[in-house]
GUKE-862752 format. One line per 8 residues: number of its first residue (from 1); for each residue x negated, y, z of C-alpha. Coordinates in pm, whole numbers, plus 50000, padded with zeros to 5 digits. Layout:
REM GUKE-862752
NUM	X:Y:Z  ...
REM end
This chain:
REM GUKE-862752
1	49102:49687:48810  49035:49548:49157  48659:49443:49241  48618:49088:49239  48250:49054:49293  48361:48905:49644  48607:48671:49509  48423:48286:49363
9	48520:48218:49040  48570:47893:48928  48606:47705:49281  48927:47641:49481  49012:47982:49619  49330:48139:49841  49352:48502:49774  49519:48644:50134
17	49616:48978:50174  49795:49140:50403  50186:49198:50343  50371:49524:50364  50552:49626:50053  50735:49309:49912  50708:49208:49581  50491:49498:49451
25	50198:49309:49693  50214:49017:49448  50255:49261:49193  49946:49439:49262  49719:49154:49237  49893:48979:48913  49843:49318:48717  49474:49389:48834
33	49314:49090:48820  49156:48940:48493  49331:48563:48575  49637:48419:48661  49745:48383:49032  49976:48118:49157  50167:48246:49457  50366:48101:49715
41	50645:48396:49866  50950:48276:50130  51218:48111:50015  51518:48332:50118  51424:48587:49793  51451:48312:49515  51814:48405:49522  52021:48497:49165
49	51928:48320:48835  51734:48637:48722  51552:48673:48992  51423:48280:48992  51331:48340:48618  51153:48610:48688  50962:48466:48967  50903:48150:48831
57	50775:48300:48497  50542:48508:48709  50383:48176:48878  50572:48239:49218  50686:47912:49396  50912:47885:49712  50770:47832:50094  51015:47698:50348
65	51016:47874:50718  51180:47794:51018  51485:48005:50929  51552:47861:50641  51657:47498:50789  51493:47225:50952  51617:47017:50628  51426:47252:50399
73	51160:47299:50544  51091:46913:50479  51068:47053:50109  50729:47223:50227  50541:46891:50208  50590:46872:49781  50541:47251:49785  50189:47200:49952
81	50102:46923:49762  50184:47158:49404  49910:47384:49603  49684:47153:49647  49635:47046:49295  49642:47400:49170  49336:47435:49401  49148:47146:49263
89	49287:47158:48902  49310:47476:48779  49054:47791:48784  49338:47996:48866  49351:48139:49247  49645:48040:49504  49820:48382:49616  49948:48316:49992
97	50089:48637:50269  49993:48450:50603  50177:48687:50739  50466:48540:50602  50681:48813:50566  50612:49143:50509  50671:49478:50714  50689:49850:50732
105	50396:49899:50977  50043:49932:50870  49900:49618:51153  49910:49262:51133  50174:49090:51239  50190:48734:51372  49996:48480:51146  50177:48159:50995
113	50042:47854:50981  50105:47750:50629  49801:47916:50436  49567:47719:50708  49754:47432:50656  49695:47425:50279  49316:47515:50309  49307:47219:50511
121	49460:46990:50303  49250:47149:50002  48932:47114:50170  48978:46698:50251  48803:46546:49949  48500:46803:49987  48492:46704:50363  48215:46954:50555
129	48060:47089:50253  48131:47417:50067  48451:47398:49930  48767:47608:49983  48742:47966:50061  48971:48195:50174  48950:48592:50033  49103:48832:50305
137	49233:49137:50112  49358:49477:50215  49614:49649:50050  49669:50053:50210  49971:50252:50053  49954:50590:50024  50384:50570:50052  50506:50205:50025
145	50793:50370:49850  50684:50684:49634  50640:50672:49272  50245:50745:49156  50058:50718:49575  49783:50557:49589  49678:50209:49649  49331:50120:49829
153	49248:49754:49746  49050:49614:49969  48854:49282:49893  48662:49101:50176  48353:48838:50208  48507:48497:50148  48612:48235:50442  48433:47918:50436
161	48694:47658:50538  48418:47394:50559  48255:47561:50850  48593:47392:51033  48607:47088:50895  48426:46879:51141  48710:47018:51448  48962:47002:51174
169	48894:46571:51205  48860:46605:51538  49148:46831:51654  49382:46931:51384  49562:47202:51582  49270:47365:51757  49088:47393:51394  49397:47591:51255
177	49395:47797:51515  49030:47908:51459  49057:47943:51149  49336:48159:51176  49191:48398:51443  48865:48406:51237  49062:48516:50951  49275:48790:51121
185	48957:48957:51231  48817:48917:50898  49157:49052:50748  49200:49321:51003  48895:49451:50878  48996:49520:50554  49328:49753:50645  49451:49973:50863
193	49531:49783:51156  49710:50049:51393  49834:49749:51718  49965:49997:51925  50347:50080:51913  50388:50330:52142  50118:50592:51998  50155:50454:51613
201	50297:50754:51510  50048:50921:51678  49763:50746:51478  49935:50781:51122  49983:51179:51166  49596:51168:51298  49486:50989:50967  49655:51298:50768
209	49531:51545:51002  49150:51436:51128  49032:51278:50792  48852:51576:50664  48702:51591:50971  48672:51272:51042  48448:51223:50751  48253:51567:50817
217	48159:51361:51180  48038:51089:50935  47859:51229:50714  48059:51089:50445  48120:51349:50156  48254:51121:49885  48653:51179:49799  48747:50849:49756
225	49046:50648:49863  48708:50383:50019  48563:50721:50208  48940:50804:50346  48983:50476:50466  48635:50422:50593  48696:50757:50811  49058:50604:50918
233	48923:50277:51048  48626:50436:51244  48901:50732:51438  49129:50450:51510  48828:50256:51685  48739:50561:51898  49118:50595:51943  49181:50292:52060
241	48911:50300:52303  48978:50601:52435  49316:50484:52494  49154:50177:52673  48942:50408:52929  49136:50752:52928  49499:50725:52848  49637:51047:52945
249	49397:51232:52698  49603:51015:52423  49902:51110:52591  49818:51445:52575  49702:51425:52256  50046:51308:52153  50267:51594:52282  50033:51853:52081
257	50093:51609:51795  50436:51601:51812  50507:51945:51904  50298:51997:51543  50521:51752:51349  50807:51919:51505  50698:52271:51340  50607:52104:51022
265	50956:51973:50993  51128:52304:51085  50956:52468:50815  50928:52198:50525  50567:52174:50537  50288:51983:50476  49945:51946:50668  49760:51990:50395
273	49970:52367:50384  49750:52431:50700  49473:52341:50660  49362:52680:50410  49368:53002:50657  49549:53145:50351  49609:53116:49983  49509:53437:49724
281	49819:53612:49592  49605:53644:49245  49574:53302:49242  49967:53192:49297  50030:53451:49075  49795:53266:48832  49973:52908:48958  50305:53058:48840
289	50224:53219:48502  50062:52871:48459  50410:52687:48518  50614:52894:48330  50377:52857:48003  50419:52449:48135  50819:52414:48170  50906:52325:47814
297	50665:52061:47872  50843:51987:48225  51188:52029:48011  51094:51799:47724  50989:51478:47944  51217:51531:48231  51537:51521:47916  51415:51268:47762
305	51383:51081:48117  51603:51172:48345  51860:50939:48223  51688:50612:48326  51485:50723:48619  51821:50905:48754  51993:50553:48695  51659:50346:48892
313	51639:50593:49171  52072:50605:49242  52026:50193:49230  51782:50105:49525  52045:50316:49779  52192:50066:49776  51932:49788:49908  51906:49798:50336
321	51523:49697:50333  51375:49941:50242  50995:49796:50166  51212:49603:49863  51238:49983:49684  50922:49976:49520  50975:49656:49364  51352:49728:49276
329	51206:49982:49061  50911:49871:48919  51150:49538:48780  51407:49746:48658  51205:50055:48553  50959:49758:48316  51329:49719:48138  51528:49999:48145
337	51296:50290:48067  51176:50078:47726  51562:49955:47660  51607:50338:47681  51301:50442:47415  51487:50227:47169  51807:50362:47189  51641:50728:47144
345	51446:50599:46819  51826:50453:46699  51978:50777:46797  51687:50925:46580  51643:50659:46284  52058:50729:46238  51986:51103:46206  51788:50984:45867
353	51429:51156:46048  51091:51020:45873  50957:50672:46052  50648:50809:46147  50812:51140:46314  51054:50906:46531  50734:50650:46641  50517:50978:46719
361	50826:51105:46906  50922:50772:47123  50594:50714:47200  50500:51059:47315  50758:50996:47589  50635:50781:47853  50331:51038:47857  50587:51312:47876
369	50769:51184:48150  50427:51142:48311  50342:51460:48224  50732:51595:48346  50653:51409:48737  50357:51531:48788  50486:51889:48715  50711:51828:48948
377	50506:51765:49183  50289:52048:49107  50586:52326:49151  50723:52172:49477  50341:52222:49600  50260:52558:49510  50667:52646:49630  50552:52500:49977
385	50164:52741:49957  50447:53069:49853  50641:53002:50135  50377:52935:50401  50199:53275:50257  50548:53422:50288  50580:53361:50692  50213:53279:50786
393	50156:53576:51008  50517:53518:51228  50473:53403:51578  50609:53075:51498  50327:52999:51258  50053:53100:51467  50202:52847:51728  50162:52558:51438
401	49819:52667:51352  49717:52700:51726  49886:52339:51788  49709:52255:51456  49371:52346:51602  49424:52239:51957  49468:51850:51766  49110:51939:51600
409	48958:52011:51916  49052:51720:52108  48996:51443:51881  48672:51625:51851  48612:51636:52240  48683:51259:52240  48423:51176:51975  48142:51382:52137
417	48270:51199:52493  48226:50854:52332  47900:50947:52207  47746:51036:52506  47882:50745:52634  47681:50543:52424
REM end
C-alpha cells in the first residue's frame, strides 16, 4: 500500500504524479490506495469499445489537447466542470498527469495547463482560504517494462492552491504559471529528475554503479527502494553541479562509462557481476545442487504457464510505443491467465479427479508460476556469476574491472572536491 499520511482525506484533493509508463501509472495508484480515484488521461487512447469500457469502468474520463482538434478541445469546458464537482462532491481524489503525456525518460517534461486550470476553478467558492490541494507524487521504475521490478512511490507535502488565489483574481495567467513552477519543483523532488540529454545515459548507468557507494558517502545503511533513491537524488545534485563548474571531468567521466558499458555488453554482464572480486566455487557448486533439487518446481509452474504468458509476451511486439507494454500485459494477463486456470480445472474436472484435488491444484498455480519466474531469474543470475568466474582473470576483464574502478574513483574525487568547496 502507498503511504498516504501526506495526502488530506476528506477535502477536495488532485493526486499529480509524474507520467512515464502509461496506463500502469493510473494503475498503480487505483490498486494501492484504500479509495476510489477519478482520473482524467488524453483523449487519443479512449479508442475501441473495450478499451472505453474498461476505462470508463475504472473512473477514467477523456481530456482534450491541442492535437486532438480545436473543435474538441471545446469539449474540455464540460470535462472540467465533471472535475469540479467531483472535487466538491465526492471524498474521492481527482487523478490528473500534468505532464500530459507520458515518456520514456526519467525528468519532467513540459507542464500542461489543465490540472492548474481545474485547481483554479475548484478553489473559487473557497476563495483565499484553505481549500484545494494538490499532492505531487513520484513514481521510479525499476524497468518500465519488466515483469516483477520495483516501484518506489513517492508521496509529497500537499500544494495549497489558496496561497494563489488572491493573483489568481488579479492575473489569471501569471497565477497558473506560479502555481505550476511551484509544483514542478515540488514534483521534481519526489523523482528522479535527470534534465540533461546529452550525459542521461551517463547518470542512469551511475545510479546502478555509485549507489552502494553513494549511500556508504551518506551514511545511509538501510536497503530500501527510499535509501536507493535518496542516494540517486543527492549524486545527481553533485552531478549536475559539477557539470555546471567542471564539464570536462563529466566528459571524462563519460568515456570511462561508456567504455564500461561497452565491456558489459560484450560479455553479457551485469554490474552487479562486478562488483564481488570473486564468487566461491563451493558456493556455486552449492547454487547449482540447489537448482537442480528446484527444477521440477521450475518445470511444474513454467507448464502450467507458459501457455498464456508465451501468448501475452508474443502480443505486445506488436505495439510501437513501447511504455504501453506494461499495461498491454497487465490488461490482458488480469484475463487470460484466470480464463486459462479454468480451462485446466475443466481439462481436470473431465478426467473425473476429486473437487478438492482440482481446487488445490488450480490454485497452487499462480504461486507456481511465481515460484517458476523467479527461478528463472535465479539460474540466469548465478549462469552470469559461472561465467564471469570462468574468464575473470583474462586481460579483457581486468580492463572492465580497472574501468569499473576508475568510475569509483572519480565520482569519488568529485564528491570530496564539492565538499571542500563548501
Amino acid at each position: 500500500m502507498i503511504c498516504t499520511n501526506k495526502i488530506p482525506l476528506k477535502q477536495p484533493v488532485i493526486l499529480a504524479p509524474n507520467h512515464q509508463n502509461a496506463l500502469i501509472d493510473a494503475m498503480v495508484l487505483v490498486c494501492n490506495l484504500p479509495f476510489q480515484i477519478v482520473f482524467l488521461a488524453r483523449a487519443d487512447i479512449f479508442k475501441g469499445k473495450r478499451l472505453v469500457k474498461f476505462l470508463t469502468f475504472t473512473n477514467i474520463m477523456p481530456i482534450f489537447r491541442i492535437r486532438d482538434g480545436i473543435e474538441n478541445v471545446k469539449k474540455n469546458d464540460a470535462v472540467f466542470a465533471k472535475t469540479v464537482q467531483v472535487l466538491h462532491n465526492s471524498h474521492n481524489p481527482l487523478g490528473l498527469f500534468a505532464e500530459g503525456n507520458h515518456g520514456d525518460k526519467r525528468r519532467i517534461r513540459p507542464l500542461v495547463k489543465g490540472l492548474f486550470r481545474i485547481a483554479f476553478l475548484a478553489q473559487e467558492p473557497f476563495g483565499d482560504k484553505p481549500g484545494v490541494k494538490i499532492v505531487p507524487i513520484g513514481f521510479d521504475y525499476g524497468h518500465y517494462q519488466h515483469f516483477r521490478t520495483t516501484l518506489f512511490v513517492n508521496v509529497g507535502d500537499p500544494i495549497e492552491v489558496s496561497q494563489f488565489y488572491n493573483e489568481y483574481a488579479e492575473n489569471q495567467v501569471s497565477a497558473i504559471n506560479r502555481l505550476k513552477d511551484a509544483f514542478a519543483a515540488a514534483l521534481s523532488k519526489q523523482m528522479i529528475d535527470i534534465q540533461t540529454e546529452e550525459y542521461y545515459d551517463l547518470y542512469m548507468s551511475l545510479r546502478k554503479i555509485f549507489n552502494d557507494d553513494m549511500k556508504k558517502v551518506l551514511g545511509i545503511t538501510e536497503r530500501t527502494l527510499e535509501a536507493k533513491f535518496e542516494a540517486d537524488k543527492v549524486m545527481i545534485d553533485l552531478l549536475n553541479k559539477e557539470l555546471d563548474l567542471l564539464p570536462e571531468n563529466i566528459s571524462r567521466l563519460n568515456e570511462v562509462t561508456k567504455k564500461y558499458q561497452a565491456g558489459l555488453e560484450k560479455f553479457n554482464l551485469r554490474d552487479w557481476v562486478l562488483k564481488k572480486k570473486s564468487y566461491s566455487i563451493p558456493s556455486l557448486l552449492l547454487s547449482i545442487i540447489v537448482k537442480i533439487v528446484l527444477f521440477p518446481l521450475f518445470l511444474f509452474g513454467s507448464l502450467n504457464n507458459s501457455l498464456p504468458y508465451w501468448f501475452t509476451a508474443s502480443r505486445v511486439t506488436g505495439i510501437k510505443d513501447t511504455q504501453f507494454h506494461s499495461s498491454f500485459k497487465y490488461a490482458v494477463g488480469m484475463i487470460l491467465f484466470p480464463v486459462w486456470y479454468i480451462v485446466i480445472a475443466g481439462i481436470l474436472a473431465f478426467l473425473s479427479l476429486p473437487v478438492g484435488l482440482i481446487l488445490l491444484y488450480v490454485l497452487s498455480l499462480p504461486l507456481a508460476g511465481l515460484a517458476a519466474f523467479t527461478y528463472h531469474i535465479q539460474v540466469k543470475k548465478l549462469w552470469a556469476k559461472i561465467r564471469y568466474t570462468l574468464i575473470r582473470n583474462t586481460p579483457e576483464m581486468n580492463a572492465l574491472r580497472n574501468h569499473r574502478n576508475e568510475i569509483l574513483t572519480r565520482m569519488h574525487d568529485i564528491i570530496n572536491r564539492q565538499k571542500n568547496q563548501q
